[in-house]
C-alpha positions as CSV (number, residue, x, y, z in Angstrom):
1,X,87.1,91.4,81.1
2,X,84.7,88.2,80.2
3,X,87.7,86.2,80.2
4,X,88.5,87.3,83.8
5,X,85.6,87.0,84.9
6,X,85.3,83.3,83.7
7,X,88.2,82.1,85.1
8,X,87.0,83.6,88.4
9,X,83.5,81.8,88.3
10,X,86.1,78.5,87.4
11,X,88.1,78.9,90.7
12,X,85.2,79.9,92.9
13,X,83.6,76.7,92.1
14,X,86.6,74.0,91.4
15,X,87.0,74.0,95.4
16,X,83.2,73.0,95.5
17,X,83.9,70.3,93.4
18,X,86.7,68.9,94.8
19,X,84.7,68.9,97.8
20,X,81.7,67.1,96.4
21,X,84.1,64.5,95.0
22,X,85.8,64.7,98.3
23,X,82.5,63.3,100.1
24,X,81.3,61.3,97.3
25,X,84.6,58.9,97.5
26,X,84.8,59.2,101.7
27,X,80.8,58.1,101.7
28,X,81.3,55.0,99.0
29,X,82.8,52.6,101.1
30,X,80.3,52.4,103.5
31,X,82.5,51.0,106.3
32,X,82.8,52.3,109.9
33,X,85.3,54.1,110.5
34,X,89.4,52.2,111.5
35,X,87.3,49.5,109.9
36,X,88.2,47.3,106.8
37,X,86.5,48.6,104.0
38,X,86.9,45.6,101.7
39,X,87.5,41.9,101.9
40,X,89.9,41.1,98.7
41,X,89.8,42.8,95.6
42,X,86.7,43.7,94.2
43,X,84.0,43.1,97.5
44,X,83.3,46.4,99.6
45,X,82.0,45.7,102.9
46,X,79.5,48.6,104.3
47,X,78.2,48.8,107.8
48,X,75.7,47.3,109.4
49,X,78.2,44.5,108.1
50,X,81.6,44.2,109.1
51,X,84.5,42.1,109.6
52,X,84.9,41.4,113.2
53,X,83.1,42.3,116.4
54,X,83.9,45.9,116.7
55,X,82.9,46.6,113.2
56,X,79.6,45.6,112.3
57,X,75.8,46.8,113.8
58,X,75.9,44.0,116.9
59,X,73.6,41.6,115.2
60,X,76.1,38.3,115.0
61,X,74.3,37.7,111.6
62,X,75.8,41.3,109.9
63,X,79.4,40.2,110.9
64,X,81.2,38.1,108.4
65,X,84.9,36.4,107.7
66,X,87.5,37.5,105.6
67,X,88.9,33.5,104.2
68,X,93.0,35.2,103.2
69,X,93.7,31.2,102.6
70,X,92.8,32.6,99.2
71,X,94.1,34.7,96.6
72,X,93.0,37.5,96.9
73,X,90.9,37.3,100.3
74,X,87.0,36.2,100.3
75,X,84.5,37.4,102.5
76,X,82.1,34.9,104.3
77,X,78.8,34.9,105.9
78,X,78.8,31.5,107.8
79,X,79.5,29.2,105.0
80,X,78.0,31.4,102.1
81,X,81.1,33.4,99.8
82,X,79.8,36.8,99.5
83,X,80.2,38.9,96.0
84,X,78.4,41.9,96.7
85,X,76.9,43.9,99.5
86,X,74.4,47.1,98.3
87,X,73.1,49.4,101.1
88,X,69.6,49.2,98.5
89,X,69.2,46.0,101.0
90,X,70.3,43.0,98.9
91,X,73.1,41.0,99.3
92,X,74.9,38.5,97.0
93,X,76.1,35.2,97.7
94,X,78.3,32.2,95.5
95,X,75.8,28.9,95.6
96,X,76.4,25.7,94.2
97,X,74.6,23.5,91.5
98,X,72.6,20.6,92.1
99,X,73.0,17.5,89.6
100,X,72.1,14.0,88.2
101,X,74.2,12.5,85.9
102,X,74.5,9.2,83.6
103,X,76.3,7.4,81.2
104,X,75.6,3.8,79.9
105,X,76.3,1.7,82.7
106,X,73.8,4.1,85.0
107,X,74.0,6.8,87.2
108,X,77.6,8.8,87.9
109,X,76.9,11.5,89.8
110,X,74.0,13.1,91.4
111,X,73.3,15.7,94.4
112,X,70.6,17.9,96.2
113,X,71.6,21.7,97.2
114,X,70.5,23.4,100.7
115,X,70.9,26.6,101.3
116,X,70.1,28.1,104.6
117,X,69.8,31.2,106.3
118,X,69.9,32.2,109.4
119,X,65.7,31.8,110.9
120,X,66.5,35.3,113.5
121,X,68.2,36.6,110.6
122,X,65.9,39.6,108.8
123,X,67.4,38.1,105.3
124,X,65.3,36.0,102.6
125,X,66.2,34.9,99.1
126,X,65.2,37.6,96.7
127,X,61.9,36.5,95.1
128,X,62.5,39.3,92.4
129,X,65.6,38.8,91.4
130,X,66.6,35.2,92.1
131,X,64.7,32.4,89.9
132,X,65.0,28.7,90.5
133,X,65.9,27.1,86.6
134,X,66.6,23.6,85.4
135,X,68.6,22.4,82.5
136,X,68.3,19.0,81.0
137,X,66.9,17.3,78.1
138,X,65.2,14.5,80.7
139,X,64.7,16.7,83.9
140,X,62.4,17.8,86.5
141,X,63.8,20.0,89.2
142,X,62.6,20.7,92.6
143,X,62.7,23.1,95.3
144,X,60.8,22.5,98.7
145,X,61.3,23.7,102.4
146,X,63.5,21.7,104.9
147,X,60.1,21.1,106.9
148,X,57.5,20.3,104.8
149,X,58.2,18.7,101.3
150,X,54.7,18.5,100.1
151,X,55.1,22.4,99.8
152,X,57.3,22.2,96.6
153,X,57.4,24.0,93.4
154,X,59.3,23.4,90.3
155,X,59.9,22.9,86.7
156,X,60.5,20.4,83.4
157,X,63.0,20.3,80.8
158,X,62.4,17.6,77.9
159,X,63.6,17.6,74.7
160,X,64.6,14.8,71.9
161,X,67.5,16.8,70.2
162,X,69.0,19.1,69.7
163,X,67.7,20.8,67.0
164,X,64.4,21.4,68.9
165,X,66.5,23.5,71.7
166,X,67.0,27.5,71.2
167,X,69.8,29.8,72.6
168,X,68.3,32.0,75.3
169,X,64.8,30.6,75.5
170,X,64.3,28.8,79.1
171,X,60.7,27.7,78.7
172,X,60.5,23.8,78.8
173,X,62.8,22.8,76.1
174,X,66.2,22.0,77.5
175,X,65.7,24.5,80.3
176,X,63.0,25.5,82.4
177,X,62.7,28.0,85.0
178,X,59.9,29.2,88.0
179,X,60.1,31.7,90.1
180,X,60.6,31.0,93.8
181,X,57.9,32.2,96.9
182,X,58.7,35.7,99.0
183,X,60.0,35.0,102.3
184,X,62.0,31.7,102.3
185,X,65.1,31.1,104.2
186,X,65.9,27.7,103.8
187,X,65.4,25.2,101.1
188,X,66.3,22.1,99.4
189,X,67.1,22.1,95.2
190,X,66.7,18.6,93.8
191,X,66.9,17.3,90.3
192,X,66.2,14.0,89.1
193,X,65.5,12.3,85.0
194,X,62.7,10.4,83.8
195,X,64.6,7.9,81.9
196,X,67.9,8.4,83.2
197,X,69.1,10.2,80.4
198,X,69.0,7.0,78.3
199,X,67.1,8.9,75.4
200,X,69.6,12.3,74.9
201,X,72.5,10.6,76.5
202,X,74.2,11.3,73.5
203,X,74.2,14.6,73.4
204,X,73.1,14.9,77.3
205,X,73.9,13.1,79.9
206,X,73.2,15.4,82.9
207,X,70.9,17.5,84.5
208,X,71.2,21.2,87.0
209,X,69.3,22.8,89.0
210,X,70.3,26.0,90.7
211,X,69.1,29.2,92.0
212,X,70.3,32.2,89.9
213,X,70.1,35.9,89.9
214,X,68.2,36.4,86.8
215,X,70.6,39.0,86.0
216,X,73.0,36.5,85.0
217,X,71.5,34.1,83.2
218,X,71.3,33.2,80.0
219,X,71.1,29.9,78.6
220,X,72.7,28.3,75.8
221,X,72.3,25.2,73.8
222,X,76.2,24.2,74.8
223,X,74.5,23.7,78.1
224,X,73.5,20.7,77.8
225,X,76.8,19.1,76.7
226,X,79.7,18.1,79.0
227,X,82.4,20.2,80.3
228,X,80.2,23.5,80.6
229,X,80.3,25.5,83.7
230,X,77.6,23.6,85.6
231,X,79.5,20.2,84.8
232,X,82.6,21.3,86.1
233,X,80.7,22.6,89.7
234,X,81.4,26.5,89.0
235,X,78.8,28.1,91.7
236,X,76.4,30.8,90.0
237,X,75.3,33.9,92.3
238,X,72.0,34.3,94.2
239,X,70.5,37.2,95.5
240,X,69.3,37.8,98.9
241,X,67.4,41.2,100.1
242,X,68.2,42.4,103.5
243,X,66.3,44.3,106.2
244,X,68.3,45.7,109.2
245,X,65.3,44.3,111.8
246,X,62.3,42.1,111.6
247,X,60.3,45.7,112.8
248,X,58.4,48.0,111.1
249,X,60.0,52.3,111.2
250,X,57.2,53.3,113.8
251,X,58.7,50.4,116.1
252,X,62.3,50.7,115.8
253,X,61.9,54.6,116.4
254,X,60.4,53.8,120.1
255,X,64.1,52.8,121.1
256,X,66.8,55.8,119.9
257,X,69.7,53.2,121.2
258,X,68.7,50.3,118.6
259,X,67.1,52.3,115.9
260,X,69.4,51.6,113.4
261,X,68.8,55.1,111.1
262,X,71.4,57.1,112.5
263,X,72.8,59.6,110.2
264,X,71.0,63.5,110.3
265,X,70.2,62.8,106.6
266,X,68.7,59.5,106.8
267,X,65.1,58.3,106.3
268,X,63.1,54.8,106.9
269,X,61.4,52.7,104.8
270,X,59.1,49.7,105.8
271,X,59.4,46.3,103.6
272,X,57.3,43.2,103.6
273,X,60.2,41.5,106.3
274,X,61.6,44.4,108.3
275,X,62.9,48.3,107.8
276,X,65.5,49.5,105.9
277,X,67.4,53.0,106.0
278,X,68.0,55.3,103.0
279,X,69.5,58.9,102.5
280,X,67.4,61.5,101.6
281,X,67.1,63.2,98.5
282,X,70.6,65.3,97.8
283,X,72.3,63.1,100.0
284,X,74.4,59.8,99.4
285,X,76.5,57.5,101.4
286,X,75.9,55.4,104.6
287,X,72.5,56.3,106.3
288,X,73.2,53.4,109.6
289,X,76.7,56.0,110.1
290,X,76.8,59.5,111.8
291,X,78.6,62.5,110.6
292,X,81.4,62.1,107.6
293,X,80.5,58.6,107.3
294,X,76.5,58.7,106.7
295,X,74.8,60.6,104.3
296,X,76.6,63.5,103.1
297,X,75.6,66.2,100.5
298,X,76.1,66.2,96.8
299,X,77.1,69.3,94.9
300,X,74.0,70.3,92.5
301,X,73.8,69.7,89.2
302,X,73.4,72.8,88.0
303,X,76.8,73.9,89.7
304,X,78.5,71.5,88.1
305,X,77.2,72.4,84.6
306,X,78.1,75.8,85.2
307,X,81.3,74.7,86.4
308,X,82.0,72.7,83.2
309,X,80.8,75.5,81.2
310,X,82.8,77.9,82.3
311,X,85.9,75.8,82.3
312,X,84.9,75.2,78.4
313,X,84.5,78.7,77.8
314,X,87.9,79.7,79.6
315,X,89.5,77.5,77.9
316,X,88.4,78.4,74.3
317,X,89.3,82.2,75.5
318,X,92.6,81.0,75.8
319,X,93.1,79.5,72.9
320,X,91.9,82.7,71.0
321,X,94.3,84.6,72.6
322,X,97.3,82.5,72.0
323,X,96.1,82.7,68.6
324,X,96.0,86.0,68.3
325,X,99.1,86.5,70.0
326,X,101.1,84.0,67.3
327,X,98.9,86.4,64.4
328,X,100.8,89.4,65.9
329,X,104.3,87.4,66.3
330,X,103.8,87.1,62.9
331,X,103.2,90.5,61.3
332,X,106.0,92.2,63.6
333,X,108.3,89.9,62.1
334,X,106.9,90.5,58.5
């Protein structure tokens, strides 16, 4: 009788499951519906974005390129490669390095990095997870707004060998690293040496400068030799956050057209440069989408523990009863 009604308890609630997991998967994308949900391999693309007009929130700086001249496909925001979009509001994009580079006769290579974004565009570089670091043994980096270059910040890297420089320490000696001001859209990375490298050229001949999301970066003394990453121009990724509007909830609310919260489930959250739309507690998926596409329930967690332990329990019933089944094989046959 217990094992029966186990295994009913399992098949009342599998469906439930299936149906949870059902959602879960449908609400992950994030796209619009008849819309492309990805842009090559690896890079989901959820609304407000979208690739072409019919498929992103109307804003022209939410819709974005998919480049198939490569293999696989990239997706593109203007000139910016995009590696990850999270509904969370931040956004990240492939930037390149700046550099100044020497070898005995002088000076062999050397460039500034701009990056900018869009001035109407309710995005800024993330000033809590991207960093602006240097590395060089004979450096001082620079990062300062297109309009006003008195307005800098920065950092400097000196060191007189090797020996002095330590693997995953970015605090002056062979790398540096400052944190960059909330709310900037556009800005200039510079590097330059103090002796053109004629000191460490030996075991240094070049300085970087970059933005990076701290996340994913680490440095290490091979740095500061030649053909690392930063030598041979490999981009590094910067983080972005992202607002739907430059408006605060209580604005955006006034017009039910243009407020951009749409699903039945969603709620709306003010930030320093706009609002931003979440589901609600219980709820996941896509909070700018209505119905099947916006924020859908999740089974509990207590059904699914019961679900599990009742499978568990159904299953170690079985396996008694096979046992005892082979013990009784055995006798009649004794």
């Amino acid at each position: 009788m217990a094992c029966r009604q186990q295994y009913l308890l399992l098949l009342q609630l599998t469906p439930l499951i299936w149906l949870a997991l059902a959602a879960a998967a449908a609400a992950a994308s994030g796209a619009k519906s008849d819309c492309p949900q990805s842009c090559g391999n690896n890079v989901s693309i959820p609304f407000p974005f979208g690739i072409g007009d019919e498929c992103h929130i109307g804003e022209p700086w939410f819709n974005l390129s998919c480049n198939d001249s490569f293999n696989p496909a990239k997706p593109f925001w203007g000139d910016l490669e995009i590696l990850n979009i999270s509904l969370q509001g931040q956004l990240t994009f492939s930037s390149p390095v700046a550099k100044d580079c020497y070898n005995r006769s002088g000076e062999t290579e050397g460039y500034d990095v701009s990056i900018e974004l869009d001035d109407d565009a309710p995005f800024t570089l993330s000033s809590t997870r991207t960093i602006f670091a240097a590395i060089g043994c004979d450096s001082q980096a620079y990062i300062y707004p297109f309009i006003d270059r008195n307005d800098a910040t920065g950092c400097l890297s000196t060191c007189q060998g090797m020996g002095m420089v330590e693997n995953k320490s970015c605090s002056g000696i062979g790398c540096c690293q400052a944190s960059i001001p909330s709310g900037v859209k556009n800005l200039v990375m510079r590097v330059r040496s103090f002796y053109n490298h004629s000191k460490v050229l030996d075991f240094n001949p070049c300085s970087y400068a970059f933005l990076i999301d701290k996340d994913h970066f680490e440095f290490s003394v091979d740095d500061l030799s030649v053909n690392t990453r930063y030598e041979r121009d490999e981009p590094v990724q910067v983080v972005l956050d992202w607002t739907i509007a430059n408006q605060t909830c209580e604005t955006a609310r006034r017009d039910a057209k243009t407020f951009a919260c749409k699903s039945e489930n969603s709620l709306c959250n003010d930030t320093d440069h706009g609002y931003r739309c979440y589901c609600r507690g219980g709820y996941r998926g896509n909070p700018y989408l209505n119905g099947g596409d916006g924020c859908v329930g999740m089974i509990s967690t207590n059904a699914m523990k019961m679900s599990t332990v009742a499978e568990k329990k159904y299953v170690k019933t079985q396996m008694e009863v096979i046992t005892a089944s082979a013990a009784l094989t055995n006798l009649w046959h004794i």
